[in-house]
C-alpha positions, 0 to 999 in steps of 0.5 A: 683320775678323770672327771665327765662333764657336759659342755655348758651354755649361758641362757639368753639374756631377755632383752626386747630388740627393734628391727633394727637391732638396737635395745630398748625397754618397752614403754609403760602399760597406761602410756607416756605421760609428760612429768613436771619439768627438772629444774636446771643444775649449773653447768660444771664446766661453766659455773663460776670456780671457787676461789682458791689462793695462789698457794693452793692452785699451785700444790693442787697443780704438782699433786696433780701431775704427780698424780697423774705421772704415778698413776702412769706408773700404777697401771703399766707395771702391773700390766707388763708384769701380768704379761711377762708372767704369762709369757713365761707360763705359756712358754712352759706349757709350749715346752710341756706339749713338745716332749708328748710323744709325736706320729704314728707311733706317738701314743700315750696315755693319762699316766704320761700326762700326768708325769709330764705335768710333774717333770714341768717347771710348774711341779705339777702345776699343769692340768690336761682336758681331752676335748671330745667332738661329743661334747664331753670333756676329760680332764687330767691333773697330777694333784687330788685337789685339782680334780675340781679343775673345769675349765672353760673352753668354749666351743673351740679350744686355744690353739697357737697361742694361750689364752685365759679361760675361766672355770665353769664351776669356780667364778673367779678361778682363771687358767692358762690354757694352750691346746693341740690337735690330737687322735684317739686310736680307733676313732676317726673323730677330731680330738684335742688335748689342752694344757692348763695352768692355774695363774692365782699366783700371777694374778695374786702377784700383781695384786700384791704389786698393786697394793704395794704401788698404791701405797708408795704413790699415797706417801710420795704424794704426801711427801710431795704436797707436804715439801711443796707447800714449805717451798711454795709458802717460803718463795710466796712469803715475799708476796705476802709481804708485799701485800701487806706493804700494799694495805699499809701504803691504802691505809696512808703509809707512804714510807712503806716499802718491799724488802727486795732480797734477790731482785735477780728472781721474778719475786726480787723483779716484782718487789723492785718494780712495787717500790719504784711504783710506790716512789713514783706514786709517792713523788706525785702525791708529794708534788700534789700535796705541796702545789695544793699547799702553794695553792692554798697559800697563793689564793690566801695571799691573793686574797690579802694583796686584793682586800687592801685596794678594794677596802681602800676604794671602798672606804673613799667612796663610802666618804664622798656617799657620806658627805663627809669630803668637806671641801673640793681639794679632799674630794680630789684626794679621794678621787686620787687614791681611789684611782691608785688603787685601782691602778694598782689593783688593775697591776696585780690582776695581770701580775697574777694571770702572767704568773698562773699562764707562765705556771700553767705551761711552757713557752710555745713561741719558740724562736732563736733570741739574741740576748745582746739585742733584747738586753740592749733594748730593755737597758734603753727603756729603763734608762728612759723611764728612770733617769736618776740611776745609772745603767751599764751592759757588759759582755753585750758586743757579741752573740748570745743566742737562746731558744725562747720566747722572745716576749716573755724574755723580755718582760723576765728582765725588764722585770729584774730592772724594774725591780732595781727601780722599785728598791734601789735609791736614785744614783744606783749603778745597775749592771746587766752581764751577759757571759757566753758558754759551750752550753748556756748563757747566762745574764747578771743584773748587779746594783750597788744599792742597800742589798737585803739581809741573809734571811730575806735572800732566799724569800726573794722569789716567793710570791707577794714576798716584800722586803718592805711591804708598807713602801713597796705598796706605795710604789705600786709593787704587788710582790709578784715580780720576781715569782713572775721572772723564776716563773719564765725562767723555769718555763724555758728550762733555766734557773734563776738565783739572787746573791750579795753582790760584792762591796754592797747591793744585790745580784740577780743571775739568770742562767738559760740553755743556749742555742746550739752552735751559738758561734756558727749560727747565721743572723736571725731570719737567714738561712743556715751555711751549709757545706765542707770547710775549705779552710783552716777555722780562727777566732775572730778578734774580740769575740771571747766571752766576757765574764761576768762583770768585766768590760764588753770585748766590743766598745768595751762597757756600755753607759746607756743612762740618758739616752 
């Protein structure tokens, strides 16, 4: 069972080649001629992307590297699985050659050939080709079917190691082949004997894995796109929530806020910081909406406290144009009330721009203030300017120092006197109360005068509020003195209440942070101590804080009327 066949050669390829070697096509016969011009494609690496949703970058991006782990898989499996095989085929072809009969003596012919072939692991799965130098090779196999067998070997058959030969005859038939150097007895020529073996099995048994991977990588992705999209969508649904509480809260619905389930998570984290945004924002456009509100409000009272004198004013002077002042004394009338008004117009100017400076800003002139010395003096001018009632300082004999502004302290309670003034009756007993704490310092001014009703209490510090407008327009009030005084109280981080005083009257109590180490601080002006106490530390006799109310703990109560 042997077949001749020649050796085979492809034809040259017909390529044009320059001198130096690289290909090229020659260039039309009627020569080169310049075409319109290609308009320009976007860039893909440049051009603006789609816009895809966070869900969607997210299941592309694991599909992605899925996909891409899979692949990794796809391609190096079969490719160890194809080597192993053939390691092991050649190997069998290696133990086939080693039992051919070897020397001087070793001879053999086409029959032992085809028997070893047989006795192989293969069974017979292995062909033989005797290489000739003249070209011609000769080609043994142990089955009929393969004597179609003819494998190409090239000019040099694979010796040392197997290699993959096709089949001149049969494109897409591959073999692996391993050959030795061989004699033929009576001719000196070199010989060689080649095994082969057909490897459609391995090849068709990495196909088939190939197929078999191909599939196990198309459903574990869609398992996988499908579970991580449910995942995906449940931990985005908070952000879709969110969202939506976004375009309530655009549409003007301020109460609107996340559902925080976990806030131990980055979503958890990011819906707690969306509500407190969401109240800080809230809080601002609250304050906003309620200083407009009090804007618009003051402006409308303004309007109204500053329409009376100048209807007033405008009215006299509308007479005296008229001739209707019949006499002297009613020309002096007009002139008088005109001169009222404007005084008190001229008041509620300042009254209003004190109110808006102490408003707009906090004290600046910030200067260490003793409350005793300031209350002493502002007690002084109003038993001065108002003879007729009687005042008292309590608690005044020691120290009450505060950090303030020392002009606007003063004009805050001698705003509270002035005010006894304007609503008490002759004979009041005004009392101002300075108590000392660790902390604050607080000062109460007390009348026993007709006090005011429970529903006026808490008006008391609105602006152009008056317990009796007709008479408080008389005695030249504006309404603003008290707002004036929770003004600076406010500026200078204190707060300021009114309340019954007890037995009849009202008190005002004024409560502002003391300077720290009231007890300790050197007078006003001098430098501090400083330095190791040397020795053991006492209360000076009558330097305990007075409460409120009670007798100073020096001199006991101070009368100041008529001084």
């Amino acid at each position: 069972m042997a077949r001749n066949t020649p050796t085979r050669s492809e034809p040259p390829l017909d390529v044009a080649s320059d001198p130096s070697g690289s290909d090229h096509l020659d260039p039309p016969a009627g020569g080169l001629t310049k075409s319109a011009p290609t308009p320009l494609r976007a860039d893909p690496l440049t051009a603006t992307p789609r816009r895809w949703s966070l869900r969607a970058r997210l299941i592309a991006l694991v599909l992605a590297t899925a996909a891409l782990a899979l692949a990794a898989v796809d391609i190096v499996l079969p490719m160890n699985l194809r080597a192993s095989l053939l390691d092991s085929r050649e190997n069998t072809l290696r133990s086939v050659l080693s039992t051919l009969p070897q020397g001087a003596n070793g001879t053999f012919g086409p029959d032992q050939l085809i028997e070893s072939s047989k006795q192989s692991s293969l069974r017979g799965e292995i062909g033989w080709t005797l290489v000739r130098p003249s070209g011609v090779n000769q080609s043994f196999s142990p089955a009929a079917g393969d004597l179609q067998a003819n494998p190409d070997f090239g000019d040099q058959p694979p010796l040392g190691s197997a290699e993959v030969v096709g089949d001149d005859d049969r494109p897409g038939v591959n073999y692996l082949a391993l050959g030795v150097q061989a004699s033929v007895v009576g001719d000196d020529a070199t010989y060689y004997l080649v095994a082969w073996s057909p490897i459609a099995d391995i090849t068709g048994t990495v196909k088939r894995l190939v197929a078999l991977e191909l599939l196990i990588t198309a459903g574990l992705l869609l398992l996988l796109g499908g579970i991580s999209s449910l995942i995906i969508r449940r931990e985005l649904k908070p952000l879709e929530g969110m969202a939506r509480t976004a375009d309530a809260i655009a549409g003007g619905d301020l109460d609107r806020r996340v559902d925080v389930i976990d806030p131990s998570t980055e979503v958890g984290r990011l819906g707690a910081a969306f509500n407190g945004m969401v109240d800080g924002v809230g809080g601002l456009l609250e304050d906003r909406r309620r200083s407009e509100e009090r804007l618009r409000q003051f402006v409308a009272d303004a309007s109204h406290e500053l329409r009376t004198p100048v209807a007033a004013v405008r009215g006299y002077s509308d007479l005296y144009a008229a001739g209707a002042l019949p006499d002297e004394a009613a020309v002096d009338k007009a002139m008088g009330r005109i001169g009222f008004e404007g005084r008190r117009m001229g008041a509620l100017v300042e009254d209003l721009l004190t109110l808006i400076q102490a408003d707009a800003e906090r004290a600046t002139r910030f200067e260490r203030v003793d409350l005793s010395e300031l209350l002493t003096g502002v007690a002084d001018d109003a038993a001065v300017i108002d003879p007729t009632r009687t005042w008292r300082l309590a608690g005044t004999g020691t120290r009450s120092l505060v950090v303030g502004d020392r002009m606007r302290l003063h004009q805050l309670f001698a705003n509270l006197l002035a005010n006894v003034r304007t609503h008490t009756p002759a004979g009041t007993t005004v009392t101002v109360s300075v108590l000392v704490s660790a902390r604050d310092v607080a000062v109460t001014v007390s009348d026993n005068g007709p006090g005011v009703s429970d529903e006026a209490l808490p008006k008391l510090f609105d602006r152009f509020y008056r317990v009796e407008a007709s008479r408080s327009r008389e005695n030249g009030g504006t309404g603003l003195g008290l707002s004036i005084v929770a003004a600076i109280v406010r500026s200078h981080g204190g707060e300021v209440t009114a309340s019954h005083t007890p037995g009849g009257g009202l008190t005002m109590t004024v409560i502002l942070p003391g300077a720290t180490g009231t007890a300790a601080v050197p007078p006003v002006g001098a430098e501090p101590v400083t330095g190791p106490i040397t020795g053991p530390i006492g209360i000076v006799p009558g330097s305990a804080p007075t409460p409120v109310g009670a007798a100073g703990p020096v001199g006991g109560e101070r009368d100041v009327s008529g001084t």
